[in-house]
N, C-alpha and C positions, 0 to 999 in steps of 0.2 A: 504494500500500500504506500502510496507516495502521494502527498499535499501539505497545504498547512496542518501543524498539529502531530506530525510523523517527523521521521528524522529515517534514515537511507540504511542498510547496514553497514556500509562505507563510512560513514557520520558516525553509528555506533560504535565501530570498531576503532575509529580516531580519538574517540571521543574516551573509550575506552584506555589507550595506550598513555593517553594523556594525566587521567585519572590513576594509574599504575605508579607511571613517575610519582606523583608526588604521592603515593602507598606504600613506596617503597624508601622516599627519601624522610617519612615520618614513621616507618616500621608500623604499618597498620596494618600488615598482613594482608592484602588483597593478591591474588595472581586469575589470571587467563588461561581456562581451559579449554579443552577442546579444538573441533577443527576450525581455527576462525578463516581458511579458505572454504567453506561451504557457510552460504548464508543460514543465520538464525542458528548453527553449532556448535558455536561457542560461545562462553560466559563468564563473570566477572563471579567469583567464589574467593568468600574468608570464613574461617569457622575460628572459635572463640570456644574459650574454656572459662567457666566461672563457677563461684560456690555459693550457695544460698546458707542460712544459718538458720534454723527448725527446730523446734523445742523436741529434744530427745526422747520426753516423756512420751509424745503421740499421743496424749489421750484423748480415749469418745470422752462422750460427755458424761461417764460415769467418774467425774475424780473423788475422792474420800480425801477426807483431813488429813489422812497417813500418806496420801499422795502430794499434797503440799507441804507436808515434816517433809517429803524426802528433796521437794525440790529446793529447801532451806537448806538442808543439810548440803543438798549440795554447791549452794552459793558460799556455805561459810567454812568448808572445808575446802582448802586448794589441793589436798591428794586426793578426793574424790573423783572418782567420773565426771568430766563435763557434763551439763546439762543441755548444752548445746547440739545439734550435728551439721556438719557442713555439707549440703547434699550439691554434689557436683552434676553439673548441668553442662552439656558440647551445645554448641548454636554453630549451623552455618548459614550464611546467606549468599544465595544467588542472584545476580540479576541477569537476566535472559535478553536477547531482543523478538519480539513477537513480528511472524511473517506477515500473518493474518491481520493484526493492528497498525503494524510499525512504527512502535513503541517500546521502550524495555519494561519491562515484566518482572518482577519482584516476587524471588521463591526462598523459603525460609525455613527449616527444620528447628528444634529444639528437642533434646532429648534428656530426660532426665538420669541421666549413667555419666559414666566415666569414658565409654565405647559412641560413637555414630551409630546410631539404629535399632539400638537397645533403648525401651519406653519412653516410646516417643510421645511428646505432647498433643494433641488431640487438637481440633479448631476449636472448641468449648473452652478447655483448657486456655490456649492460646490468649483466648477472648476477657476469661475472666483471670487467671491467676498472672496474666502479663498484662494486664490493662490497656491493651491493644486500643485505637480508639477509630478502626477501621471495620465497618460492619462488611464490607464484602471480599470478607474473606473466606477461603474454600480449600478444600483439600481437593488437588491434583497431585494426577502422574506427571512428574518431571520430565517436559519435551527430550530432552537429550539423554537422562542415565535414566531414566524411564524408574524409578521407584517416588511412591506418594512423599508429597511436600504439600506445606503451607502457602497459597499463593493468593498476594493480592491482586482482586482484577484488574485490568488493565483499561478498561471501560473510559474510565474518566481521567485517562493521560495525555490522550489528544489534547482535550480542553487544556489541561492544564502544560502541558508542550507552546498551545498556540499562544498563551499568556506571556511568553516569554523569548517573542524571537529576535532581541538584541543578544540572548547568551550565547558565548562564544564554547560552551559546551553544558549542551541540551542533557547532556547524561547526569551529570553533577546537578545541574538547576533541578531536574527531575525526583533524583533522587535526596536531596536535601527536602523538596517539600512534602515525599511521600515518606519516605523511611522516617521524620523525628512525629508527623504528624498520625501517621499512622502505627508502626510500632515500635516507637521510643528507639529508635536508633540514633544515636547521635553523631552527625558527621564532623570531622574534624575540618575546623576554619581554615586553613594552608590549602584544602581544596577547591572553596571558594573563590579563590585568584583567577580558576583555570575559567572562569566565565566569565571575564569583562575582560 
């Protein structure tokens, strides 16, 4: 697809390499997979490793008083057990270019492991326990490694592509207002140069 509101895969993949340099001159992890000599094949992929902090207790809602001695005890004892647990979560993000739109496409796993692929977070999940603040979000087969991912649609990228055709890279402008808007991504500002 080619008009206003679209960008070329030619454009993406400039657009792409441009955005690489400075990924790689702030060490933020992005690289270029796939074949980027076949349109729409390749894609901009970083995966991240973080740890959330979870009250170790777990408990339903049946807690007793003896459940809260122990969680005392174990605030006021430094050789006890932590009460805490660090539960390690893999994120990776892809951004695609879409043939059928042409526009990039925004695909996004999270998995609650230490492993890729191992319990993986759910669109529900997604929705509610990452405060995502993007209702059209969907689980897809990833176009290219073909296994399910989180992906937002790409519906309303045009519009928001066509709002912006002084940027001198449509990929960055794009993704600055869809990734912090819709799920908390935050881009770093040294990227922001590559458009004006």
């Amino acid at each position: 697809m080619d008009g206003p509101g679209t960008i070329t895969w030619e454009e993406f993949l400039e657009n792409a390499k441009r955005f690489l340099v400075v990924s790689n001159k702030i060490s933020d992890g992005w690289e270029l997979r796939g074949n980027k000599h076949i349109p729409g094949e390749a894609y901009l992929f970083r995966r991240t490793k973080s740890f959330e902090s979870s009250d170790s207790a777990m408990r339903d809602d049946k807690s007793t008083d003896n459940d809260e001695e122990l969680h005392v005890k174990f605030q006021e004892d430094p050789h006890e057990a932590c009460s805490t647990i660090e539960t390690p979560f893999i994120t990776e993000h892809h951004i695609l270019w879409s043939m059928n739109f042409g526009v990039p496409v925004f695909y996004f796993n999270r998995w609650k492991s230490d492993f890729p692929g191992i319990n993986p977070m759910s669109v529900n999940e997604a929705q509610t326990d990452s405060k995502l603040n993007y209702m059209e979000l969907s689980q897809a087969i990833h176009p290219i490694i073909g296994t399910p991912f989180l992906q937002l649609h790409p519906c309303l990228s045009q519009d928001l592509l066509q709002s912006m055709p002084m940027s001198k890279n449509k990929l960055v402008s794009w993704l600055s207002c869809v990734a912090s808007a819709a799920i908390n991504l935050q881009i770093h500002p040294e990227y922001y140069k590559l458009t004006y």
